[in-house]
VMD Tcl script that draws the C-alpha trace (Angstrom):
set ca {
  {0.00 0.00 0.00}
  {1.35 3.25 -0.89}
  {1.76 6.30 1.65}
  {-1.26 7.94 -0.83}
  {-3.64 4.92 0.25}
  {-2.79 5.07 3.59}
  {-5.70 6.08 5.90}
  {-5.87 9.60 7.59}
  {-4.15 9.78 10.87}
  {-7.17 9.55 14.01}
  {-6.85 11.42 16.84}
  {-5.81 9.60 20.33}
  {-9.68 8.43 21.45}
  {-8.32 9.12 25.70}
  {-5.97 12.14 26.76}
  {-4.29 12.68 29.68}
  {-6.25 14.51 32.97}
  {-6.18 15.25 36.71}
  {-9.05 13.82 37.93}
  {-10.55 14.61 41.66}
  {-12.89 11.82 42.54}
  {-14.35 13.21 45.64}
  {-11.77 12.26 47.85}
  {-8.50 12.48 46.14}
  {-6.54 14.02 43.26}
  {-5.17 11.53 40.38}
  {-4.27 11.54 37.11}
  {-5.68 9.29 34.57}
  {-6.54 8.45 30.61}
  {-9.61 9.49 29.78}
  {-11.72 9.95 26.33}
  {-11.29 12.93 23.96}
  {-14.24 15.03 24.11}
  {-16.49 15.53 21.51}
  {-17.86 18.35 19.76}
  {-19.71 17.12 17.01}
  {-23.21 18.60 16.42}
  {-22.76 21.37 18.92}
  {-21.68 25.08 19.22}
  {-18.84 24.17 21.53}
  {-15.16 23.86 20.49}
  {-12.15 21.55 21.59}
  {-9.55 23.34 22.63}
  {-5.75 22.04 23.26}
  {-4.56 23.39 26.94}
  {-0.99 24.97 26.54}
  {-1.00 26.25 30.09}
  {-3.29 26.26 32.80}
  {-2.76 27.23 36.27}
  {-3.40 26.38 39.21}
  {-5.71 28.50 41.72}
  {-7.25 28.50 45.30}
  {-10.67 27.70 44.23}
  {-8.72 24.55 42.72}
  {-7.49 23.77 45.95}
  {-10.86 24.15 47.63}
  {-12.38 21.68 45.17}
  {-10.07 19.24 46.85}
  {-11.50 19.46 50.12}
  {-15.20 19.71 48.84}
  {-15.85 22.75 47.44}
  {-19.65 22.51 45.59}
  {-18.51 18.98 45.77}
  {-17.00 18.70 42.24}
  {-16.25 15.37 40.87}
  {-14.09 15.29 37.48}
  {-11.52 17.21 36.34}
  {-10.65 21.20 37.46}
  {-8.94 24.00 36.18}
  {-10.37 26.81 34.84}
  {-7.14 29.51 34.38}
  {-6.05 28.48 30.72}
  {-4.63 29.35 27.08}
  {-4.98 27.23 24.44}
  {-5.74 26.50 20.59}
  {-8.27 25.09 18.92}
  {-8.31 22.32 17.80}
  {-12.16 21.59 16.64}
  {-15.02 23.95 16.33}
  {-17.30 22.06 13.63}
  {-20.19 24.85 13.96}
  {-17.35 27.89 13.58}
  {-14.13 26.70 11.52}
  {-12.66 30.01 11.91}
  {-11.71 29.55 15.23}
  {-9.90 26.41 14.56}
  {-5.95 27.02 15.00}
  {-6.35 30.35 16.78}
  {-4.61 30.51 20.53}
  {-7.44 31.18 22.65}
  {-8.88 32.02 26.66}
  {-12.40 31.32 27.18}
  {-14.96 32.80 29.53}
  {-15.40 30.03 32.24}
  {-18.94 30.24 32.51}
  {-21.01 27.70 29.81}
  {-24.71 29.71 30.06}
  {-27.96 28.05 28.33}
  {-28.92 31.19 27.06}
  {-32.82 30.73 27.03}
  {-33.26 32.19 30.56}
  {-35.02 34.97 32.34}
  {-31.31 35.55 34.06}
  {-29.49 34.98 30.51}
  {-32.09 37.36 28.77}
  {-31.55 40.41 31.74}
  {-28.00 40.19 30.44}
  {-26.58 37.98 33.28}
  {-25.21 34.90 32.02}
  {-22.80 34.35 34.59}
  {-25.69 33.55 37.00}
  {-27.51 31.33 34.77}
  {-29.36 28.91 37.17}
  {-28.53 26.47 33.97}
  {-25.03 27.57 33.48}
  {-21.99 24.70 33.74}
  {-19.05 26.41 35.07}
  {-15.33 24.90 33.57}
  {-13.78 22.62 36.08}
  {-16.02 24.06 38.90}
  {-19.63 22.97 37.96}
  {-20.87 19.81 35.84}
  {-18.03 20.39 32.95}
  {-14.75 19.26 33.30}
  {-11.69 21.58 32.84}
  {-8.51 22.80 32.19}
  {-6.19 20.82 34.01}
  {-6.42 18.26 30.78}
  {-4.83 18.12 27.60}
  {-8.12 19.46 25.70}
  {-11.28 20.96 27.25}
  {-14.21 22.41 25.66}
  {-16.49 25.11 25.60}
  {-18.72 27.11 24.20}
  {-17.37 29.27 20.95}
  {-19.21 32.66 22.48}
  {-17.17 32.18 25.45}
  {-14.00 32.41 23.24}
  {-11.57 35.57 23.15}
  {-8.36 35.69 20.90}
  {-5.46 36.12 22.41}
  {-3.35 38.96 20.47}
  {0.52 37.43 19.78}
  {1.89 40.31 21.71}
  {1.01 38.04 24.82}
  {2.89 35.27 25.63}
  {1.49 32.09 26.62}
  {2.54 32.97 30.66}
  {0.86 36.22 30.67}
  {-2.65 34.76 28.66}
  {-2.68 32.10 31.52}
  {-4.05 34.85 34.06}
  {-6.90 36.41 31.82}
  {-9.17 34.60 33.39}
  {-7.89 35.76 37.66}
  {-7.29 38.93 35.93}
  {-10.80 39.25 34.76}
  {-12.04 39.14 38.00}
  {-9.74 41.57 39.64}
  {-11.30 43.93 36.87}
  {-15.22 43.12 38.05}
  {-15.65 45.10 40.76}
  {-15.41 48.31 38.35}
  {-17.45 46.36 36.29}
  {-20.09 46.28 38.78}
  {-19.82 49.85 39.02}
  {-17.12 50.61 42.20}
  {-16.55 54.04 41.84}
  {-12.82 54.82 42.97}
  {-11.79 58.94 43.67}
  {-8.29 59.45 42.71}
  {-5.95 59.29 45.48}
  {-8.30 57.57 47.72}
  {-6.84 55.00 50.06}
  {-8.02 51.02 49.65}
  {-6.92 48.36 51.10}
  {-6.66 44.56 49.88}
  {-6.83 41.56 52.93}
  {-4.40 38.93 51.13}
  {-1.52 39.14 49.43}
  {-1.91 35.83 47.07}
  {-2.41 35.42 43.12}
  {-5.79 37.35 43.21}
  {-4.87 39.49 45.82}
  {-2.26 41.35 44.40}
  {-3.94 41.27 41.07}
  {-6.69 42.94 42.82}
  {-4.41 45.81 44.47}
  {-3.14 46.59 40.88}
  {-6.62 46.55 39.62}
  {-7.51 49.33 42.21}
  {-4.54 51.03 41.44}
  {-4.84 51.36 37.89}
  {-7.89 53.26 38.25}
  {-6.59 55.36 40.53}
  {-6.50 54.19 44.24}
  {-3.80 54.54 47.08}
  {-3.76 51.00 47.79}
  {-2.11 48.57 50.46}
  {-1.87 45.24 50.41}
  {-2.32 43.41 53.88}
  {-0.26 40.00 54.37}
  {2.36 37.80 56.07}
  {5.13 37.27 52.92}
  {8.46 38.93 52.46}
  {8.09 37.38 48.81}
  {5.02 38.67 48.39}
  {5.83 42.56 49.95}
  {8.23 42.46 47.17}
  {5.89 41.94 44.34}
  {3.79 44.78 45.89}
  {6.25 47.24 46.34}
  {7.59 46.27 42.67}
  {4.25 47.28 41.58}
  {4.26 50.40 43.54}
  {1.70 48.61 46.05}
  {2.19 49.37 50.02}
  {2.42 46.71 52.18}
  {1.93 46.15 55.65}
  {1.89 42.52 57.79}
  {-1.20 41.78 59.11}
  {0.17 41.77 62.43}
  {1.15 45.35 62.19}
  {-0.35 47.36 65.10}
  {-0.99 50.38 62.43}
  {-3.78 48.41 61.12}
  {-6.15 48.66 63.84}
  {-6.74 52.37 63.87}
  {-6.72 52.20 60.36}
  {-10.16 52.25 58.30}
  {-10.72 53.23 54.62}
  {-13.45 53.48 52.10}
  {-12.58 50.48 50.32}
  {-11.43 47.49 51.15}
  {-11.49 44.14 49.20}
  {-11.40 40.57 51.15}
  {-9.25 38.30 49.35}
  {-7.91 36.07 51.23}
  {-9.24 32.61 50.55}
  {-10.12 32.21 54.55}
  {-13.09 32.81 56.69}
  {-10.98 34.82 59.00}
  {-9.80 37.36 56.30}
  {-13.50 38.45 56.44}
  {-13.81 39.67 60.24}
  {-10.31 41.53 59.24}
  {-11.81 43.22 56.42}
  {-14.38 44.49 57.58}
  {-12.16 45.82 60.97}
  {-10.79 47.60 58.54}
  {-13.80 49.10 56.08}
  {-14.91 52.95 57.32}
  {-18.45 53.81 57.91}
  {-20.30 53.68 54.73}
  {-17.21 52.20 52.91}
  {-17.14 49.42 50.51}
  {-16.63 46.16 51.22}
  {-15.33 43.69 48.06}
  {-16.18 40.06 48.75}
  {-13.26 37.80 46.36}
  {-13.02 34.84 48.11}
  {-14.59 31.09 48.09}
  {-13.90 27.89 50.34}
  {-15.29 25.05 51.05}
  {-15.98 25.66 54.76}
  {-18.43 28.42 56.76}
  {-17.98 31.76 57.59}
  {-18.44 32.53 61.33}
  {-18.69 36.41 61.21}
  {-19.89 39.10 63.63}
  {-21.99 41.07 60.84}
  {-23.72 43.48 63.26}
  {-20.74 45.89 62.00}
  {-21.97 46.06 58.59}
  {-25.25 47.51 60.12}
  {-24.26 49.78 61.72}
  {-21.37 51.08 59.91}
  {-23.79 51.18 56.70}
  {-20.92 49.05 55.17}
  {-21.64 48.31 51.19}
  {-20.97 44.93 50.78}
  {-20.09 43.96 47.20}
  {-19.93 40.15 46.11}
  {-17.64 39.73 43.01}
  {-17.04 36.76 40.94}
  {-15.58 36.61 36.96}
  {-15.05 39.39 35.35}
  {-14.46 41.44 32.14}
  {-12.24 39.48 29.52}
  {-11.56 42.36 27.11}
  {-10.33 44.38 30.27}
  {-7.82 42.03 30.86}
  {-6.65 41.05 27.62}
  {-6.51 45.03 26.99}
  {-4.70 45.24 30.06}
  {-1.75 42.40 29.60}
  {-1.69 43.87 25.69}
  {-0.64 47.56 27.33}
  {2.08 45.74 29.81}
  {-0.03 47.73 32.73}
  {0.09 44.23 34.87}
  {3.17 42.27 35.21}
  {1.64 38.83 35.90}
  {5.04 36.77 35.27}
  {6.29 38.00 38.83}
  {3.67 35.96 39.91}
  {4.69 32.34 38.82}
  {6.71 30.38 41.13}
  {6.68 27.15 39.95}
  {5.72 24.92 36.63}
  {4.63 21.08 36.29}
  {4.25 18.93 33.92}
  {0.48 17.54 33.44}
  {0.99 13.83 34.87}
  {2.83 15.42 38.15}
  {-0.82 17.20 38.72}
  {-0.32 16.10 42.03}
  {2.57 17.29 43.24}
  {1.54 20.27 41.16}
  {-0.98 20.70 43.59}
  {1.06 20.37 46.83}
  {3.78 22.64 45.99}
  {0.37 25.60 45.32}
  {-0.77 24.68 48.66}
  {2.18 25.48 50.21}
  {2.38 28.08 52.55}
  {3.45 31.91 50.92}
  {3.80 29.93 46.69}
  {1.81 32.21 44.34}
  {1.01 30.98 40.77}
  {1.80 27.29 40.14}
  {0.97 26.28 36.36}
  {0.41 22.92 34.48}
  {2.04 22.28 31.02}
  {0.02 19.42 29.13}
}
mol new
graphics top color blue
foreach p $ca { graphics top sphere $p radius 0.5 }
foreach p [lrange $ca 0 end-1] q [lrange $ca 1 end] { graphics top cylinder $p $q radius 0.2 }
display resetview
């Protein structure tokens, strides 16, 4: 048989995956997905990262079975209903929304009661070597950003929501940020950018350093300062029910109080002061794409100081580890 009668090469029918069954991490063959006869596309992870909502999925977060991730850049690979998008390097919006609706049609498809959420909520996600979803939830990423920099659209996104939701920020104004991890920080230079006097609060030398690179103050959050210190905006970021009581310590009366972070376990909080402070609380989730593509494109956020570590895909779980560990910022997966 010549090489001419040979039969087209088939792509591999299982890829490789972490895979959290409920009670542990693994990683494990598993089938391709497929898009066929739908409006999604299959994308090929280059880089995904690792983030604490990831970790809180390990202990039981919405109790998540399958595979997580949801910080990636990728190509695709298949889009049968949109062929235009196939070979393009890509980030996609995390939330999969039906569409149909009375939330969807208000213009809120991140709180579709139907929605699937990538690697959070029934669809599995980036911490494979393809993942899928929906070609409206796709955004281009421009060549000017490397793959290491399109890896935190999605963390950036959400730093960037707050002003989406319409936090008005004077000039000058002090704010501070509880937690000085990945989102953290990414929220301090959010605030800053539009114009905010902003301090990070947190325990790391490593991390004061990437603040005060950014032109960020820092102070530990056993500094005695703190307590007679209250401002007008404060965001809670940091991934533990006791950041919250701290936060709002430090919120004025009739400040603004930003709400970033999700675990698996309860808040115990004193909210009487939120009464009677007339404290704005403001929940924020995912954000603006564009914002944060437009953002890496300008050079205005310089995510690489964040990485400290890379892995391989099939060392997921040491992957894992070394992000829990305590004062590591971004830890990434390469497929």
């Amino acid at each position: 048989m010549s090489a001419a009668e040979l039969p087209a090469a088939r792509a591999p029918a299982t890829m490789l995956a972490a895979r959290f069954d409920g009670q542990r991490l693994g990683v494990a063959q598993v089938p391709v997905p497929d898009v066929e006869g739908t409006r999604e596309a299959r994308i090929r992870v280059t880089l995904a990262g690792i983030c604490s909502t990831d970790r809180e999925i390990t202990r039981g977060y919405l109790g998540f079975v399958g595979t997580p991730g949801h910080e990636f850049v990728g190509v695709v690979e298949a889009a049968p209903s949109a062929p235009q998008w196939v070979g393009r390097r890509v980030v996609g919006d995390i939330n999969a929304a039906c569409g149909d609706c009375a939330t969807c049609r208000r213009g809120y498809p991140t709180h579709c009661p139907n929605r699937t959420t990538l690697g959070i909520v029934g669809r599995n996600g980036a911490h494979a070597e393809l993942l899928t979803l929906p070609i409206n939830n796709l955004f281009a990423v421009p060549h000017v950003v490397a793959d290491v920099a399109a890896v935190f659209v999605e963390p950036l996104a959400a730093a960037f929501e707050p002003l989406a939701q319409g936090l008005t920020v004077q000039v000058g104004a002090p704010a501070v940020v509880v937690g000085d991890g990945k989102l953290g920080l990414l929220q301090a230079r959010v605030l800053q950018l539009a114009g905010a006097d902003v301090t990070v609060v947190g325990h790391h030398e490593r991390k004061r350093h990437v603040a005060e690179a950014w032109g960020l103050g820092f102070m530990h959050g056993d500094d005695s300062g703190l307590h007679a210190r209250q401002v007008p905006i404060v965001a809670e970021c940091t991934g533990s029910p006791a950041g919250l009581a701290r936060a709002l310590e430090l919120c004025e009366p009739r400040g603004t109080l930003i709400l970033k972070s999700t675990y698996a376990g309860a808040a115990h909080v004193d909210l009487t002061p939120v009464v009677v402070n007339e404290i704005t609380l403001l929940g924020s989730r995912c954000g603006p794409f564009p914002e944060a593509i437009a953002a890496l494109v300008a050079g205005h956020v310089a995510v690489s100081d964040l990485v400290d570590d890379e892995f391989p895909l099939r060392a997921a779980e040491a992957a894992y580890a070394r992000a829990a560990e305590r004062g590591v910022l971004k830890v990434l997966l390469r497929p």
